[in-house]
C-alpha positions as CSV (number, residue, x, y, z in Angstrom):
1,X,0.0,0.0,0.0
2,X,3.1,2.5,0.8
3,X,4.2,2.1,-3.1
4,X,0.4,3.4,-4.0
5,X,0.6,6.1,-1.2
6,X,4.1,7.7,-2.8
7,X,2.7,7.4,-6.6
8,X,-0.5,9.4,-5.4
9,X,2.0,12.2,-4.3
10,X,3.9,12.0,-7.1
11,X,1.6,12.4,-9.6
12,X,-0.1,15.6,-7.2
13,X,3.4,17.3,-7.2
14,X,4.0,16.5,-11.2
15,X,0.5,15.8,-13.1
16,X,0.5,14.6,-16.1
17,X,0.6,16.9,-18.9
18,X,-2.3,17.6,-21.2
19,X,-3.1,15.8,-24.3
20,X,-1.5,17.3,-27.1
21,X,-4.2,18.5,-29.3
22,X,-4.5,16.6,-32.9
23,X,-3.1,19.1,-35.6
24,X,-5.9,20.3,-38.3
25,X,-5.7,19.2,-41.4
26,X,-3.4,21.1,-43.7
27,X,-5.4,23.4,-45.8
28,X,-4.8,22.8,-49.8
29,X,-2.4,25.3,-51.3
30,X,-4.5,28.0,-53.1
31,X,-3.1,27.3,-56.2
32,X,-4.7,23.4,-55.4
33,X,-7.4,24.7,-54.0
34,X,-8.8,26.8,-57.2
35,X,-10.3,25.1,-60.3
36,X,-8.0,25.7,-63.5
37,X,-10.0,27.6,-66.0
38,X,-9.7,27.1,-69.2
39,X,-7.4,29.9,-71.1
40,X,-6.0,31.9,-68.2
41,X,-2.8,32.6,-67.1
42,X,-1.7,32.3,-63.6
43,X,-1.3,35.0,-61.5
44,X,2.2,33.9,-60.8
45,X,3.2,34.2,-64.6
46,X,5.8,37.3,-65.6
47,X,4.9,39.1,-68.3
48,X,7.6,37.9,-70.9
49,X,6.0,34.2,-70.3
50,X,2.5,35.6,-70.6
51,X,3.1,38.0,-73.5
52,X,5.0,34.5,-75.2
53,X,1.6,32.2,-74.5
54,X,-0.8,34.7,-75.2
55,X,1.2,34.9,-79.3
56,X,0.9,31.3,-79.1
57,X,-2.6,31.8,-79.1
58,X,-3.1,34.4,-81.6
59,X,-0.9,33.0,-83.9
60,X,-3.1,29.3,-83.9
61,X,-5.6,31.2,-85.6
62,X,-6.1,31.9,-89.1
63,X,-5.6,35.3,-89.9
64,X,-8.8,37.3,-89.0
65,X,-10.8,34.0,-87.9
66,X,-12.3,33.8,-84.7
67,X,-12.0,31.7,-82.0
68,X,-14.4,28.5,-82.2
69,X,-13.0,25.6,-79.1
70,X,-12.1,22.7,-80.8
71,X,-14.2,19.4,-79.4
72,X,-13.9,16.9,-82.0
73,X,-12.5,16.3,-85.3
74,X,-11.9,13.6,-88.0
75,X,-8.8,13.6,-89.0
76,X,-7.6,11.4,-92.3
77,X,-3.8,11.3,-92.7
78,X,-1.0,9.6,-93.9
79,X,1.1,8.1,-91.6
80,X,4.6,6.1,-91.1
81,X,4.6,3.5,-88.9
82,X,8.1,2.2,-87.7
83,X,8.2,-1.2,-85.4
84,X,11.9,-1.3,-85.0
85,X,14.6,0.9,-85.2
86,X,16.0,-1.3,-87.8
87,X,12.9,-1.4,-90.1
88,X,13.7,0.3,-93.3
89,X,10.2,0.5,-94.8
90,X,9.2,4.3,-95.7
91,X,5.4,3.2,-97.4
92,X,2.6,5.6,-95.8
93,X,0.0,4.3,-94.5
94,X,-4.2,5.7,-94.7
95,X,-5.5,5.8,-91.4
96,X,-8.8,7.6,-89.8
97,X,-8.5,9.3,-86.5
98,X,-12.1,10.4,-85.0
99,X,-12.6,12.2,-81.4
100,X,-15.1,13.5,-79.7
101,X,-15.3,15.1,-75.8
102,X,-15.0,13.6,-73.5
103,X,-12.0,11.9,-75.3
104,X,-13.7,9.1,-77.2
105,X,-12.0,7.5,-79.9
106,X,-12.1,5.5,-82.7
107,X,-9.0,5.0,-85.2
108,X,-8.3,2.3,-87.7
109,X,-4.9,0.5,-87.7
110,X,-2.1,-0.5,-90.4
111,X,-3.9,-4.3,-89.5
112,X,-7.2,-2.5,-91.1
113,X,-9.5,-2.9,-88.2
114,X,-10.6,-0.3,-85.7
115,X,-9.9,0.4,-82.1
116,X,-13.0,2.1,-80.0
117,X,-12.9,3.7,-76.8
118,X,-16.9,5.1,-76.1
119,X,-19.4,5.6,-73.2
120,X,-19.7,1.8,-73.6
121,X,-16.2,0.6,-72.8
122,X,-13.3,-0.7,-75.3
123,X,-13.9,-2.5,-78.1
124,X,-12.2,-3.5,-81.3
125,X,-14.0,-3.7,-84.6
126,X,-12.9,-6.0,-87.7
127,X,-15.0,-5.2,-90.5
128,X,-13.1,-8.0,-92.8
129,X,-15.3,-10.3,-90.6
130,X,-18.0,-8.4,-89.5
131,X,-16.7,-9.1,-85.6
132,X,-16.8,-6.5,-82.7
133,X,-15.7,-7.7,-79.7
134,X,-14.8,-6.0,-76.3
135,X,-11.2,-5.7,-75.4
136,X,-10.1,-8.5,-73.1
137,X,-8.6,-7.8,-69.8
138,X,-6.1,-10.2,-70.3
139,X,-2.5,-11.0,-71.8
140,X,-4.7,-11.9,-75.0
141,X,-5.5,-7.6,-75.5
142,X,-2.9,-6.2,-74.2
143,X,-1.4,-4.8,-77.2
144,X,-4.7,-3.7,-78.7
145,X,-5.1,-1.7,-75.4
146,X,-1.7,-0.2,-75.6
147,X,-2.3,0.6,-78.9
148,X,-5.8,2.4,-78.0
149,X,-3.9,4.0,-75.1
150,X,-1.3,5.4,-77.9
151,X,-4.3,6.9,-80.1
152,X,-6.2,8.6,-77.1
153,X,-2.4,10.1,-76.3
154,X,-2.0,11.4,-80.0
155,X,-5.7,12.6,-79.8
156,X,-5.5,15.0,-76.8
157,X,-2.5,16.3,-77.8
158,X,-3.1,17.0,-81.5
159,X,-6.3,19.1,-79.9
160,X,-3.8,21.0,-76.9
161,X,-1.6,22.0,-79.7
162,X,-4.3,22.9,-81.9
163,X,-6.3,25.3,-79.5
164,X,-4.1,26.6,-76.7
165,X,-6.6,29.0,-75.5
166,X,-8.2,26.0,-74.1
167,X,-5.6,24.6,-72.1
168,X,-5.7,24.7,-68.2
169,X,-2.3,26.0,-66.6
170,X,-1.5,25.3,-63.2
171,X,2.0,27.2,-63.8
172,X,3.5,29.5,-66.7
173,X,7.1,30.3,-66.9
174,X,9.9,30.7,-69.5
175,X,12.1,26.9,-69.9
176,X,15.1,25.8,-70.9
177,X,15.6,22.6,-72.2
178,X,19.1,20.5,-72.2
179,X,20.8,21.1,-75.7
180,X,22.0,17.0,-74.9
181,X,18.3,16.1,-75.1
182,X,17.6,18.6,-77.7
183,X,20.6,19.4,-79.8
184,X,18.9,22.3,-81.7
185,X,17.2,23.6,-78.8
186,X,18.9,27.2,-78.7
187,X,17.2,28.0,-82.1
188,X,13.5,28.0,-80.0
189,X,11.9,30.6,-77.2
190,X,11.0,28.3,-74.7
191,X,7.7,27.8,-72.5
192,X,7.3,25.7,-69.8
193,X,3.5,24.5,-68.3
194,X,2.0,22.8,-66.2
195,X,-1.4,21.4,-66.9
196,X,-3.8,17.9,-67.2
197,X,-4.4,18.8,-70.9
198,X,-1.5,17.1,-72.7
199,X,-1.0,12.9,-72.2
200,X,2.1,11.5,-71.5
201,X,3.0,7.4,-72.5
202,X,0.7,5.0,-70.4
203,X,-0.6,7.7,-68.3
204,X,-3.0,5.3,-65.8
205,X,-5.3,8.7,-65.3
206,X,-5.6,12.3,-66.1
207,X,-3.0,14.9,-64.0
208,X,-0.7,17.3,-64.0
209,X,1.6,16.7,-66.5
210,X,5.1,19.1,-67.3
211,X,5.2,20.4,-71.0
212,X,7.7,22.1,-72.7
213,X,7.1,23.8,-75.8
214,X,9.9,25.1,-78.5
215,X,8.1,28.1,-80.2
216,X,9.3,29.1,-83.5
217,X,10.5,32.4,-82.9
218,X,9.2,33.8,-86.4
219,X,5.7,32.4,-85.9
220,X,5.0,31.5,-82.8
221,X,3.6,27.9,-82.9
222,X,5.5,24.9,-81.3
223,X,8.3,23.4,-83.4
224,X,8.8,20.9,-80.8
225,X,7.0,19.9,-77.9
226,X,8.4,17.5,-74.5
227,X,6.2,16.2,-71.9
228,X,6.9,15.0,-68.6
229,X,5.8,13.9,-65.5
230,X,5.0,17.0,-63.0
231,X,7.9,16.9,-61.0
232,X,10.1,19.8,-61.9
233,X,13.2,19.0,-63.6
234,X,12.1,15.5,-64.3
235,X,13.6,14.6,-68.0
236,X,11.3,14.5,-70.7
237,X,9.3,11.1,-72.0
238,X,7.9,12.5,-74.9
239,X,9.0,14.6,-78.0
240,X,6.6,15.9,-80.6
241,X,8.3,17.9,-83.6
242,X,6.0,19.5,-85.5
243,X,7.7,20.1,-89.2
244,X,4.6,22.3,-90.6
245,X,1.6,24.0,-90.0
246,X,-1.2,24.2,-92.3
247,X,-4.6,26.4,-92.0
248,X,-7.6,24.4,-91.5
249,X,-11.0,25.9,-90.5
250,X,-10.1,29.1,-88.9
251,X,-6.9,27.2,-87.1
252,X,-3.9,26.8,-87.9
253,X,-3.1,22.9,-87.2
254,X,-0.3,20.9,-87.1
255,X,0.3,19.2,-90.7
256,X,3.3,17.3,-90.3
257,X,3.9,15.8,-86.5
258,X,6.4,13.2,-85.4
259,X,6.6,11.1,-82.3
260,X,9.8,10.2,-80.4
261,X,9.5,8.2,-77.3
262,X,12.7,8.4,-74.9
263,X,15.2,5.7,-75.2
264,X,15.6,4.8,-71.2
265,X,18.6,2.7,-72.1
266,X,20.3,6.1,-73.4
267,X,18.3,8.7,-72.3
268,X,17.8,9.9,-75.6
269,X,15.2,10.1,-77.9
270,X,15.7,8.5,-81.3
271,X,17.0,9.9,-84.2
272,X,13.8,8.3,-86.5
273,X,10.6,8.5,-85.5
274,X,8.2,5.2,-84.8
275,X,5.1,7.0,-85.8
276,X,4.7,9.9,-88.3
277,X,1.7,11.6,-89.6
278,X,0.7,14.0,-92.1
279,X,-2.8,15.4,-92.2
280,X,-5.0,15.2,-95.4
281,X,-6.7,18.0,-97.0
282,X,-10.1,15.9,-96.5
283,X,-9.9,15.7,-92.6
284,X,-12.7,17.8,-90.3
285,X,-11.9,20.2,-87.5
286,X,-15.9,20.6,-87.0
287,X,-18.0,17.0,-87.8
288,X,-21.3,16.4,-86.7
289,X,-21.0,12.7,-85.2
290,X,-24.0,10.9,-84.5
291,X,-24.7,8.9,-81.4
292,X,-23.6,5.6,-83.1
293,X,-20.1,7.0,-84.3
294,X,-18.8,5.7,-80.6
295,X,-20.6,2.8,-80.1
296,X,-19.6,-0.4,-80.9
């Protein structure tokens, strides 16, 4: 009983301290916290990196047009479809690109059938044999869905580099890219974003990505184009060059692009490209789909 006496004094003399109170949540950073609207700046932006986005903008349009948002299109091109870097073949292939908000798809192949992505899931569609079948889950359509993955990539960011004033930007600022990465990178003005409107490689969802653009310094479209994950200073996965513009329905449009995934063996990109397209004078900035176009 003495022991229990002399603790009962004790703890009289010294009480135990207080709970600490549970710390409050940490409130979002503002620039988290606010929605990204479509076409405006950040607050944060100078103004040589705002005057250099908002040219970017004028200059996608055709001279005197004004500005309609781009939400589909139909695009017919040409393209050049490498497998391996030591595939000599230079034949262009016809292919049919069509997209619609919120980034449906449906593209035909160099195999000649036609990958879906709709409000009703994945599917791919051979007309040769009059079969539609969903996409399988496993090892069997794994390619087909990387392929369909590729498309929705090209897709969203054929339509970010053909409407800037659309794109959502988390952050604005002038870049600088490494002339190791990109030997003739000195010849561009540089802008660095970040926003969820371009795609990068086998992105699992929508986010923040990092994107570089190399603007022309005479007319003030992208001449290349390297996105990235958001971290800052992360290197590249992605390079688009675009070789030409072309004017299409009150935009000017990218004519000519070519993709160049990073080599991670090298950290390079490639000197060819596996996939190049050109766009075809019969391709549609503005179709009417109807409601069947993305079903299966």
């Amino acid at each position: 009983m003495l022991h229990l006496a002399l603790a009962s004094v004790l703890l009289l003399q010294n009480p135990p301290p207080p709970p600490v109170p549970k710390e409050a949540p940490v409130p979002l950073a503002e620039a988290e916290s606010k929605p990204l609207v479509p076409g405006a700046i950040p607050e944060s932006a100078g103004p040589e990196e705002r005057a250099l986005f908002q040219q970017f903008c004028r200059a996608a349009l055709a001279p005197n047009a004004t500005r309609v948002p781009l939400v589909a299109f139909d695009l017919m091109v040409d393209a050049q479809i490498r497998s391996s870097t030591n595939q000599t073949n230079e034949n262009l292939t016809p292919l049919r690109y069509r997209y619609q908000q919120p980034e449906w798809v449906r593209a035909t192949t160099e195999h000649g059938y036609e990958l879906l992505h709709g409000s009703k899931g994945d599917f791919l569609i051979d007309p040769k044999r009059n079969e539609k079948r969903p996409l399988s889950v496993g090892r069997e359509g794994d390619e087909d869905r990387k392929q369909l993955t590729e498309i929705r990539d090209l897709a969203r960011n054929f339509l970010a580099l053909s409407d800037p004033a659309a794109l959502r930007i988390a952050e604005l600022r002038m870049g600088r890219v490494d002339p190791l990465l990109v030997p003739d990178a000195a010849k561009y003005a540089w802008l660095e974003l970040l926003t969820p409107d371009f795609r990068l490689p086998n992105q699992a969802q929508a986010g923040l990505v990092r994107v570089q653009l190399g603007l022309d310094r005479s007319k003030s479209l992208p001449a290349l184009c390297l996105v990235g994950t958001g971290q800052p200073g992360a290197r590249p996965m992605t390079l688009i060059r675009i070789r030409d513009y072309r004017e299409k329905q009150g935009l000017e449009v990218p004519h000519n692009l070519a993709l160049f995934p990073l080599d991670k063996t090298t950290g390079r990109f490639p000197e060819k490209p596996p996939l190049q397209i050109w766009l075809k004078k019969d391709s549609n900035l503005r179709p009417q789909f109807g409601a069947e176009t993305f079903l299966p």
